[in-house]
C-alpha positions, -999 to +999 in steps of 0.1 A: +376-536-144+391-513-167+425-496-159+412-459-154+387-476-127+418-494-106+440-458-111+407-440-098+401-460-071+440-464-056+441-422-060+404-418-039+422-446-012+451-425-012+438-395-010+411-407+023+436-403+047+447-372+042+412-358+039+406-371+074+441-353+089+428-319+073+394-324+086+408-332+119+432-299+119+404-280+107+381-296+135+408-286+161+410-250+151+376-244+148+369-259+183+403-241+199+389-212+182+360-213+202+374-211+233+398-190+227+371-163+218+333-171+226+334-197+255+358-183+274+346-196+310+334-232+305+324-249+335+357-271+327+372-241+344+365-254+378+378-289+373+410-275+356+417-253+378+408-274+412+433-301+394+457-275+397+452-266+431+456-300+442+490-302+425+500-272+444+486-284+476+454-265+480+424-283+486+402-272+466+371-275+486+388-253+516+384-219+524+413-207+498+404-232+474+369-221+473+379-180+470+402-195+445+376-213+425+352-182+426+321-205+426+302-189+453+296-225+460+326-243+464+339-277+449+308-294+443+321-325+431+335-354+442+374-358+447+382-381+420+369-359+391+400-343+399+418-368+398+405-374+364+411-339+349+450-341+362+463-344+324+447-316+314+458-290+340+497-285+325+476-274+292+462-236+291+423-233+294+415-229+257+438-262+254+420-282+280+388-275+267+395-282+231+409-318+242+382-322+264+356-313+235+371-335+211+369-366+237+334-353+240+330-361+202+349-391+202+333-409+229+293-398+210+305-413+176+325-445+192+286-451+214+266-468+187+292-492+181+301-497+214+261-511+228+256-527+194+264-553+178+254-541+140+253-503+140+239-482+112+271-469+103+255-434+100+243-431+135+273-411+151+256-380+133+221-389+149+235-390+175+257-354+167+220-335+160+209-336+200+208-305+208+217-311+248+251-325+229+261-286+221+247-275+253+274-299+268+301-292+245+297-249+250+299-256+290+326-283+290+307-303+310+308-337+323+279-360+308+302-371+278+326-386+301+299-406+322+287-418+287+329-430+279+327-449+314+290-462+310+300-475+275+331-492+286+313-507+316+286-519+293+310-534+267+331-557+292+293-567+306+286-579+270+322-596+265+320-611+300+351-596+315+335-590+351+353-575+370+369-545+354+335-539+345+319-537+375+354-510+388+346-491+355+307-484+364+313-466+396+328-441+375+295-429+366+293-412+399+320-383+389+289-368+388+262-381+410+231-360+404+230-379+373+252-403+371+233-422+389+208-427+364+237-441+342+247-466+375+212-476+375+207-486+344+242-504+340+232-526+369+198-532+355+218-546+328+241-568+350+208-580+365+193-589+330+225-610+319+229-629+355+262-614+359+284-634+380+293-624+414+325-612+404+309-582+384+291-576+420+328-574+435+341-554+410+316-532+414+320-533+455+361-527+450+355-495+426+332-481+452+353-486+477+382-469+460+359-440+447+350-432+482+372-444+502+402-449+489+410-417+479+409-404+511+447-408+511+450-383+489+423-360+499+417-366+537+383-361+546+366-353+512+333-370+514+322-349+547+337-315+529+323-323+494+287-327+511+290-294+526+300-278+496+268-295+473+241-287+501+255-249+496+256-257+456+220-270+454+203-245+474+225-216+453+215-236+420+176-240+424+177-280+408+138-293+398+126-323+387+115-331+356+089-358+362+071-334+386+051-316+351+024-333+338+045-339+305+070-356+322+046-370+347+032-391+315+068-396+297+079-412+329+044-433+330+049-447+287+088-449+297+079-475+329+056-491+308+076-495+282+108-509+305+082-533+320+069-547+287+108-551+275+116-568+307+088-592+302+103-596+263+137-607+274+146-576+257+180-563+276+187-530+255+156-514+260+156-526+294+187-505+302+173-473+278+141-474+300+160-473+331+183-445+325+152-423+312+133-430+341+154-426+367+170-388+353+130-380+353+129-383+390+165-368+398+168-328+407+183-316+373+184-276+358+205-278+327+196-287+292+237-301+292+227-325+321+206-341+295+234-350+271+233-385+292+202-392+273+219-401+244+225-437+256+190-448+257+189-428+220+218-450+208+199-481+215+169-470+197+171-479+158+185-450+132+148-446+123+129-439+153+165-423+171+166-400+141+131-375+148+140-381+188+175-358+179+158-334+157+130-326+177+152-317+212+161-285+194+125-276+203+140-264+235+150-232+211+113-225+205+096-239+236+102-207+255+079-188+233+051-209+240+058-215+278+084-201+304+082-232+322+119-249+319+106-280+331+079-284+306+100-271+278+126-301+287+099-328+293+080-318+260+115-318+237+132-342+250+114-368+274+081-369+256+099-376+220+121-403+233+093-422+256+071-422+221+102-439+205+105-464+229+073-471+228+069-474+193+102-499+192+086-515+220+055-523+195+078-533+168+098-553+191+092-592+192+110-612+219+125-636+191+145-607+181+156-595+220+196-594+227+202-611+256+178-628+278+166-607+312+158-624+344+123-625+344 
């Protein structure tokens, strides 16, 4: 190589790192920015400011805590999400939000390499161009963070360290309406690779802390957290996707599909089946909710998880056809992604499955 080439190429390496610390300030600003201005209520808000309650000894799903809040609803989540959001109330709103956003980020470009063993290297920006992603990230909402625990349960699954994997997946249930799609399909995947029954005890001990354990720090939550999501729910008008004909026949190609790759041996698009199916038939409003759909994305290949991004920005257009929420959701995001399962399905051979399933 000539000398010019080697001078080149040690100025380009040291030049990478720097690129990456300006992008990242300009990434902060722009985000921090954001909040400070435009978003200036994210649903964050609530968790933020119910950690901070807590810290100053007002339960946050009592009568002050609730005027406090200024919901209308209450605290309708579970206990430990604030338990979870505790290093973020010291910071100011704009500053909470701009971590939690940039978690948010980390946690979608860290998923393809954390269900895979080979990852396209350029799927963390498939995976930024779903549109339910921004939805998230303007509301400062929660799905990410089920995604960060899902991902971490599902990793120690594949490396075989039980039991900190089964603690991790009850985690998913920070926010259950769904959450439990994400549960579902982690345990589908504990089933497929005969997990031994100390995942099953992990599991049983997380559980156990999430709902019962805590009670020492929040006496009586469970009962008071019920109340508050009844009032939540009937304030907040949830439907259910799989209950238009579109998602009625995503939800038929997606079981089909989960059936066929269960019968393949075929363990990842056993658990991307399962997590689309199950958030079909669980009471859901939000486009943000649907941000959890990009696990079943990430295990599709680049090719076929590429046009399954692009095309949930349909969402934007939708409403000029119909004003029909649940059709425009089922139509730009269910119906795309249970034709790309279905078309890896068909492209699928069992010699090329992950790890065998029980059959």
């Amino acid at each position: 190589m000539r000398p010019g080439g080697t001078q080149a190429g040690f100025v380009l390496a040291r030049w990478q790192p720097w690129t990456v610390i300006v992008a990242g300030a300009v990434l902060i600003a722009v985000i921090h920015h954001a909040y400070a201005t435009a978003y200036t209520s994210p649903d964050l808000q609530v968790w933020w400011m119910a950690a901070r309650l807590w810290l100053e000894g007002i339960d946050p799903y009592g009568p002050i805590g609730d005027h406090l809040l200024g919901t209308g609803s209450g605290f309708a989540y579970p206990f430990p999400a604030v338990l979870i959001c505790l290093p973020l109330a010291p910071l100011p709103l704009a500053w909470a939000a701009t971590v939690w956003a940039l978690m948010s980020l980390a946690v979608v470009g860290a998923l393809p390499f954390v269900l895979r063993d080979h990852p396209v290297p350029w799927m963390p920006t498939v995976m930024l161009a779903y549109f339910p992603l921004w939805a998230s990230l303007e509301e400062g909402q929660w799905g990410t963070m089920l995604l960060m625990w899902t991902a971490i349960s599902l990793y120690w699954l594949r490396t075989e360290r039980w039991l900190p994997s089964g603690v991790v997946a009850s985690l998913a249930l920070l926010k259950p309406n769904v959450g439990i799609a994400l549960l579902a399909g982690i345990v589908a995947y504990a089933l497929c690779v005969h997990a031994p029954r100390r995942w099953w005890n992990g599991l049983g001990i997380g559980l156990l802390i999430f709902w019962a354990g805590t009670q020492a720090l929040a006496p009586g939550w469970p009962i008071a957290w019920l109340e508050q999501l009844r009032a939540y729910d009937a304030e907040d008008q949830n439907r259910i996707d799989a209950v238009s004909m579109t998602g009625a026949l995503a939800g038929m190609m997606v079981m089909i599909c989960t059936f066929i790759a269960w019968r393949r041996r075929n363990v990842r698009l056993v658990l991307a089946g399962i997590v689309t199916v199950v958030l079909l038939l669980l009471p859901t409003r939000s486009f943000y909710n649907h941000v959890v759909l990009l696990l079943p994305i990430a295990l599709l290949p680049p090719r076929v998880a590429a046009p399954v991004a692009l095309l949930s920005w349909g969402v934007l257009a939708l409403p000029t056809i119909s004003t029909d929420i649940v059709f425009t959701r089922a139509f730009a995001l269910y119906l795309p992604l249970s034709i790309g399962l279905a078309a890896t399905i068909w492209q699928t051979h069992e010699q090329e499955a992950g790890p065998l399933c029980a059959s």
